[in-house]
N, C-alpha and C positions, 0 to 999 in steps of 0.2 A: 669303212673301218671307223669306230669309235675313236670320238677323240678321248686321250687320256686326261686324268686329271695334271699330272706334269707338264702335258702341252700349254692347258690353260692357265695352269702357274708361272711357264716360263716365258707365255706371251704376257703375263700381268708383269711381270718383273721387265719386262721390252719394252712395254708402255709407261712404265714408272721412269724408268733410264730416259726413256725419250723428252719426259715432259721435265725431269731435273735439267736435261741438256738445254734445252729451249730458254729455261730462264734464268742459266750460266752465259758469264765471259770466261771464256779460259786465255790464260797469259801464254801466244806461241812465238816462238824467236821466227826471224824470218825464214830460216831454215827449215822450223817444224810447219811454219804457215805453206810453205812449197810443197814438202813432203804430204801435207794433210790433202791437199788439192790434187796431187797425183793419186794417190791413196783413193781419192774418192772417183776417179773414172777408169780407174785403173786396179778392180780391187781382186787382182791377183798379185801385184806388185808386193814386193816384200821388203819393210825399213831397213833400213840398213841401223844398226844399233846408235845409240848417241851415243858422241861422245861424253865421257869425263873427265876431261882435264880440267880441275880445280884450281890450276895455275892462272886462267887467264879469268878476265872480267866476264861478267855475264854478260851476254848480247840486248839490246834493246828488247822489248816484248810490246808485242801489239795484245790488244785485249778482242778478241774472234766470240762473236755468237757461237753459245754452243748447238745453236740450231743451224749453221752452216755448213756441217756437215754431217753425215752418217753416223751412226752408232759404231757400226764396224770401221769409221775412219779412226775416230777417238780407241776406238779399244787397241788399233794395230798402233798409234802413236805410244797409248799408255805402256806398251809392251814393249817400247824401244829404253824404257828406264824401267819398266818394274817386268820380271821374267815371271809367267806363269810358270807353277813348278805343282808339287805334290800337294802345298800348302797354300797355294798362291793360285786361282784362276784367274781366265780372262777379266769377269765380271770385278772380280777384288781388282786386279790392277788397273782397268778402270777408275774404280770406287779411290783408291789410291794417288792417282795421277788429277785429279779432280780435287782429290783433296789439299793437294800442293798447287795448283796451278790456277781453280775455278774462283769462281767470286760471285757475287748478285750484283748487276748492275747498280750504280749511284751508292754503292754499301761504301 
C-alpha cells in the first residue's frame, strides 16, 4: 500500500516532538515523576486526573529530561491538566503542558 502524504506529515511532526523533547527539562512534582515512569512501562495505564486544589502550596519540582521518557508518556501526563476536546488535541495539549512546565537547560 502507498504511503500517504499524511503519514509522512505526521511522522514529520513525531520527529520534530521528539527532538523539542530531547532538548527540554520539564518541571515534574514527585507525583507526576512516579506517574510518568509507570505510564512509560505500562502504557495502557490510564492517569488518574490531577488534582487542583489551589488551596495548598505547590509541591517541590524536579527538572526531568525530556528525553526520558516517551512521547506518549508526556502526552498522557499533558492530558491529566489539559483535556483534549473538539478544540483541543492530544498534540495541542502537549504543546500546552510544555509550555507551562518545559525550559532549555542552563536558560
Amino acid at each position: 500500500m502507498p504511503e500517504r502524504s499524511t503519514d509522512r506529515h505526521a511522522s514529520h511532526d513525531d520527529d520534530a516532538v521528539l527532538r523539542l523533547l530531547a532538548t527540554l527539562e520539564i518541571a515534574l512534582s514527585d507525583e507526576e515523576l512516579s506517574m510518568a515512569t509507570i505510564l512509560q512501562f505500562d502504557p495502557d495505564a490510564d492517569p488518574s486526573p490531577a488534582s487542583q486544589n489551589l488551596q495548598t502550596d505547590r509541591p517541590p519540582m524536579r527538572a526531568i529530561s525530556g528525553a526520558a521518557f516517551s512521547q506518549g508518556t508526556w502526552e498522557k501526563l499533558a492530558r491529566r491538566y489539559f483535556t483534549p476536546s473538539a478544540s483541543l488535541d492530544a498534540s495541542q495539549a502537549l504543546q500546552r503542558f510544555l509550555t507551562w512546565r518545559a525550559r532549555y537547560p542552563d536558560a
